[in-house]
N, C-alpha and C positions, 0 to 999 in steps of 0.2 A: 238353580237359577244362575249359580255362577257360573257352571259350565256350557250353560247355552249362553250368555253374554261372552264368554272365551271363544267358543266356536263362533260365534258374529265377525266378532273383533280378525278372529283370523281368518274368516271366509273373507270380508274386507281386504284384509293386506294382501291376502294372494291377488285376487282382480285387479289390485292396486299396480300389483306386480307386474301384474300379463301387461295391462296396460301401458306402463311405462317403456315394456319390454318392446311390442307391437312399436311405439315410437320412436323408439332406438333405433328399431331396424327398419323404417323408413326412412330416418334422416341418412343412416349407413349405407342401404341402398335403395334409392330411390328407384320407382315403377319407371319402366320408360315411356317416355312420351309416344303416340302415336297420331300423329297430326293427320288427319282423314281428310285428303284432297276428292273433292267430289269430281267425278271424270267425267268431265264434261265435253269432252271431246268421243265421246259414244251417244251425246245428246243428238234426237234428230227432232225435229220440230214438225209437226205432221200436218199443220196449216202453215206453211213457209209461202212466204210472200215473196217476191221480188219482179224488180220490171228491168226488163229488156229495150225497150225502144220510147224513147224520150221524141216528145215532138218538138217541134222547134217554134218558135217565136213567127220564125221569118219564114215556117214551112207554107206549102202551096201545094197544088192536085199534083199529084207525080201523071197528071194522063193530060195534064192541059200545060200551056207557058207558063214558067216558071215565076214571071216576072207578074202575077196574076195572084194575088191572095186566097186563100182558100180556109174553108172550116177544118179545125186541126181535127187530125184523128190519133184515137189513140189505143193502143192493145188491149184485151181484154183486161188483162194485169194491171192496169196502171189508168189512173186518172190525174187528170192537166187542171190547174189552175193557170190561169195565163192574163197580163192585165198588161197593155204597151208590150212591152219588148222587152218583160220578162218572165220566163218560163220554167216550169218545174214540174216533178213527177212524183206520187204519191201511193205506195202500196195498198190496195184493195182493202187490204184487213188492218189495216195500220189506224191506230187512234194519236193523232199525234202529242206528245209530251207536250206539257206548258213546262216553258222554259221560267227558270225563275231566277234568272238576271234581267229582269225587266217586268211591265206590267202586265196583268192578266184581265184580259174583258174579256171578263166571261159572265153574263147576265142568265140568269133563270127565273122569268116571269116578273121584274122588277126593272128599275130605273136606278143605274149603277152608271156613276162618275167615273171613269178609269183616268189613272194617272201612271204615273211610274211611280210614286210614293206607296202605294196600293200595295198589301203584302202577297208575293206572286204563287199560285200555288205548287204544289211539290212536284217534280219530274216525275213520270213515270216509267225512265228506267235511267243505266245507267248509261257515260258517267255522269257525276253528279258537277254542279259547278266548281268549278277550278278554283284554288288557293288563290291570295291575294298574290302570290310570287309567282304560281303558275299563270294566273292572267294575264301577264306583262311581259312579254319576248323580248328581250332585249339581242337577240341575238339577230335582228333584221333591223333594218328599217321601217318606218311604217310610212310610206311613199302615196297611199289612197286614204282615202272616207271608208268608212264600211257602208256596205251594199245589201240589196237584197238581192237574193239567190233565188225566190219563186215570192211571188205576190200576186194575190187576186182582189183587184180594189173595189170589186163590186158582187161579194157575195151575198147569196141568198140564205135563209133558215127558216123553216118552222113556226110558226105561231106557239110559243111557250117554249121550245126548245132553249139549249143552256148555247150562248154564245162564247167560243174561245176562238180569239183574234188568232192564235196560234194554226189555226187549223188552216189560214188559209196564207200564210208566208213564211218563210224561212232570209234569213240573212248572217252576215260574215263581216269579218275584216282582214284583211291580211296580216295585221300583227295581233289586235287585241282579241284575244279568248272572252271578253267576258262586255262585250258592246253594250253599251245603254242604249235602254227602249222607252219612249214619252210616247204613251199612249193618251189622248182626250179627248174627251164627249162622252157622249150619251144615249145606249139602248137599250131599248124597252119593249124584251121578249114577250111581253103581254098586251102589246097592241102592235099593230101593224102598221107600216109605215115604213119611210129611208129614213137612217139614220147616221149621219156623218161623221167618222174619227179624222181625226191628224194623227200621223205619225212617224215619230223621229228617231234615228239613228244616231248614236257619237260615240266617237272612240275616246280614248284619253289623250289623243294630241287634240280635241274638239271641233274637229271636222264631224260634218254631220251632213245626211241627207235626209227629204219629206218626203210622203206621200201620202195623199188622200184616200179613205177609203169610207164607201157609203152601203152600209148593211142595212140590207131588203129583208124585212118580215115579212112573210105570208101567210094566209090561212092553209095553202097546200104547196106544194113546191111542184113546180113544174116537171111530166113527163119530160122522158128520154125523148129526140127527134127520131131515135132507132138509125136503123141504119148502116151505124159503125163506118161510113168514110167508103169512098169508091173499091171496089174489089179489084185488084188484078188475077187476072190467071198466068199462073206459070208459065203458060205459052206464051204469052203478049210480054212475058219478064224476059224469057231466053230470046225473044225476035229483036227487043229493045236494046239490050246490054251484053247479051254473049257475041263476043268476038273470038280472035285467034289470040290477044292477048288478056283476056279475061274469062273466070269459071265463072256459074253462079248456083245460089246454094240459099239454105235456109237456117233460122238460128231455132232452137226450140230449148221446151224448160216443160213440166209440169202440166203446165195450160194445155198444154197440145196434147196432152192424155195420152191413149196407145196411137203409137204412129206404127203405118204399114213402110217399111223403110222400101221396099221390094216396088213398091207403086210409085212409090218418090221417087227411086233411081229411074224409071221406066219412064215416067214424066220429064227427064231432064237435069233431072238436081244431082249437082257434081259431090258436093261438099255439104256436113252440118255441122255446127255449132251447136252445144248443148247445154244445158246449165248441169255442175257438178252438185252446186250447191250452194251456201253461205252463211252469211250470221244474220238473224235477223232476231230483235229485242234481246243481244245479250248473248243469244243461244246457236252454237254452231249447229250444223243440219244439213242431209241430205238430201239433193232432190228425189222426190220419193221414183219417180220415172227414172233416173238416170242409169241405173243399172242393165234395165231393158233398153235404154236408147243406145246406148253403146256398145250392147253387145248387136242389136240388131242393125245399128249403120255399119258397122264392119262385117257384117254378114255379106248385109247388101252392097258390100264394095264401093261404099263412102268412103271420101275423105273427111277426117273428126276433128274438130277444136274441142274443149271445154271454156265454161266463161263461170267464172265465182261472184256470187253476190256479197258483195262486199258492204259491210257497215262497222268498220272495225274503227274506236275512238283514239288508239296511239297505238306506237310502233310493235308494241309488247304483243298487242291484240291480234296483230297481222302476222306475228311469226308465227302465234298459235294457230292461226285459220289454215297456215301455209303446211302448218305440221299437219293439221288435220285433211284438208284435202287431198297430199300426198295419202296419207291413208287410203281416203276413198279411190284416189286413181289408181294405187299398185302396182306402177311399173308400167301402166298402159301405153301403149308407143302412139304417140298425137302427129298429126300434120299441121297444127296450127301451133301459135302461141298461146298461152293459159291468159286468158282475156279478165282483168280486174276491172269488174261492174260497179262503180259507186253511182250511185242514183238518190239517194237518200237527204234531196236536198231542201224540203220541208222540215223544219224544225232542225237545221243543222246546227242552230245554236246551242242545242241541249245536247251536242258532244263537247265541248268546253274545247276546240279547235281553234285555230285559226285558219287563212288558207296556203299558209307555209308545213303546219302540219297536216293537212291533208295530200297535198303534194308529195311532203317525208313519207308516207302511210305510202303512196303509189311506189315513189323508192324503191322500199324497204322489199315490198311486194315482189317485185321485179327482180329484187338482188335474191332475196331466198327462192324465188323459182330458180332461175338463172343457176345459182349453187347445188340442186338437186338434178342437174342435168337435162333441166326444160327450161323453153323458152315465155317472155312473158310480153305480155300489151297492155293498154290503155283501150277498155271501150267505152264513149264517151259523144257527148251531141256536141254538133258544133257551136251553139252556143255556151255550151259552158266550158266548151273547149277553147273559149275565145276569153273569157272573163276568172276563170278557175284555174286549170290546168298550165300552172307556167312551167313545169314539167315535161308536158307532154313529147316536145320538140326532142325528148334523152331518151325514149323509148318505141316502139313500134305500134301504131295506131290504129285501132276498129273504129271509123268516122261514122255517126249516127245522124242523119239531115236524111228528111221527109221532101224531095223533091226532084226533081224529074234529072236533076242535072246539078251535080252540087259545086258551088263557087268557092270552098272551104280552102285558104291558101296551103294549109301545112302540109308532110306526107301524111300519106295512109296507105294500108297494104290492101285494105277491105273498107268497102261502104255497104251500110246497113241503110238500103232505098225505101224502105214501108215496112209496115206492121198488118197490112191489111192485104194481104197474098192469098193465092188458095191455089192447091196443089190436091192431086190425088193421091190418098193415102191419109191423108190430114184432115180429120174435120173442123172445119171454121178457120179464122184467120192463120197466119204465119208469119215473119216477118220473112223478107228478102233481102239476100245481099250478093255485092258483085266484089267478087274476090280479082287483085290486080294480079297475076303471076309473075311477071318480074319484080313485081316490089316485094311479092311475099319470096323468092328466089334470092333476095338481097339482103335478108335479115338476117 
């Protein structure tokens, strides 16, 4: 017995030993660390959304006087909320984030008071809301009120469906990142009826703007009028607008599926414009089509832009996109400028922006294309070309206005005329656009 208590005792002390020894030579040399960056720049997003042609406020038929209002049209890609004279665009597959700097009315099948006191619910991506010191620019002025950017004061939903005000406006301010929203009244997804909110804007200097907005329940929501907006044909586009000082061309992405490039060039079309790609929830991505589109408008003895989908929330974000894109183009030798698509102006509150940085964002864009040995643009509508972009005037500009004759004071090298083209080679719509040659010879 004592020699199996001896043998314990120093079976013990050895493991004792390893033990302590194993710890020795951990703190001596420590494992190295291996920080695993997930390479998110090989992400491609294979339902990637983005829209191209923004309708305008103040657009009109491109086939009738301009001066004559007309029902907007808008691309397959993209749907318009539109209320007065302001306008915004909203990807197909997009759910917009509740922003939660402010209130959230969102009712499901109940009678809910919204306030701004109201606890708002969580964003659904990033970034998230800004620090108390990121909120407050002090490096501007803050010269305006904050604004809405898209509002629709008169939408419709569902009988039970869940309401979130978010889904139908977006707004800004030019310094403050993190604007107060006063949401009030009362909807009541379980019966039908209007039902009326107020709602309020304020920045921290307490400038504030309102607007009314009266939510329609219904037992069904109204069909589509179908249709999609007057067609043109690409013959009636080259009789109208090709001159000796102008090309014209087409922009495409995704939507357009397989394009016959051979048919296009045959039809008239000088130049296209393609989508390479962008970020869209977070996630950089390629256009799944661009690969074929680029190589087959060069076939076909096209002139080629690329245009990037842009939703990048700070500068950081845009160098990465810049990084990435370069990837995906390779060295490809362009005719155009590499065109920065921002459109994402629903729920732009839930980038924690202001719109001094989003202009920084256009910048930044600009200068690291610029730096890899291509050139770069602004493609943009004119109205937000008029209320957003105080930028714009430092860079070269693709003007997007839906009308027969555009009144847009600034330069532009190209205007993007419709969304609603058709071209042989191409099935369903396309947008169109009349490329300037001395302006684009000037940049």
């Amino acid at each position: 017995m004592k020699i199996f208590k001896i043998v314990v005792i120093s079976g013990i002390g050895v493991v004792c030993a390893l033990a302590l020894g194993v710890l020795l030579l951990h703190f001596l040399y420590p494992p190295e660390k291996t920080d695993r960056k997930e390479d998110e720049y090989e992400t491609v997003s294979a339902d990637e959304v983005a829209v191209l042609a923004i309708a305008e406020s103040e657009a009109v038929n491109i086939f009738e006087d301009p001066a004559e209002s007309a029902e907007e049209t808008v691309s397959e890609d993209e749907a318009e909320t539109v209320s007065g004279d302001i306008t915004g665009s909203v990807s197909e597959n997009e759910e917009p984030a509740v922003s939660d700097n402010g209130a959230v009315a969102a009712v499901e099948g109940e009678i809910v008071s919204v306030s701004a006191d109201e606890a708002p619910q969580e964003p659904e991506e990033e970034p998230a809301e800004p620090t108390p010191e990121q909120a407050h620019d002090d490096t501007h002025e803050d010269t305006r009120a904050p604004f809405f950017l898209t509002y629709n004061g008169s939408p419709v939903i569902k009988l039970g469906d869940t309401f979130n005000i978010h889904k139908y406006m977006g707004y800004a301010d030019d310094v403050d990142r993190n604007v107060d929203l006063e949401v009030t009244g009362e909807v009541n997804t379980a019966a039908e009826g209007t039902y009326p909110l107020s709602i309020t804007l304020r920045d921290d200097a307490g400038r504030s703007v309102s607007q009314k907005m009266n939510v329609k329940v219904v037992a069904e929501l109204p069909g589509s009028s179908g249709g999609g907006g007057n067609k043109e044909e690409f013959s009636d586009f080259i009789s109208r607008y090709k001159t000796e000082e102008t090309s014209v061309g087409i922009d495409i992405s995704r939507w357009q599926e397989t394009v016959d490039f051979e048919k296009v060039k045959a039809a008239g079309c000088e130049f296209v414009y393609m989508r390479i790609g962008g970020r869209d929830d977070g996630e950089l991505y390629t256009d799944r089509y661009y690969l074929n589109n680029i190589a087959g408008a060069k076939a076909a003895g096209l002139k080629v832009g690329i245009y990037w989908h842009a939703e990048e929330g700070n500068a950081q974000q845009v160098k990465e996109s810049v990084d990435y894109l370069m990837g995906v183009l390779n060295g490809v030798e362009l005719d155009f400028p590499i065109a920065y698509d921002w459109e994402d102006f629903l729920n732009f509150e839930n980038y924690g922006m202001n719109i001094y940085d989003l202009n920084n964002n256009l910048d930044v864009f600009v200068s690291e294309i610029n730096a890899r040995g291509y050139k770069a643009c602004l493609y943009n509508s004119k109205y937000y070309l008029e209320t957003v972009w105080s930028s714009a005037a430092n860079h070269p500009l693709w003007l997007a206005h839906y009308v027969s004759s555009t009144n847009y004071q600034g330069n532009f090298f190209m205007w993007q005329h419709g969304c609603t083209g058709r071209i042989d080679g191409i099935n369903g719509d396309v947008d169109l656009d009349v490329l300037y040659n001395n302006a684009l010879a000037q940049l």
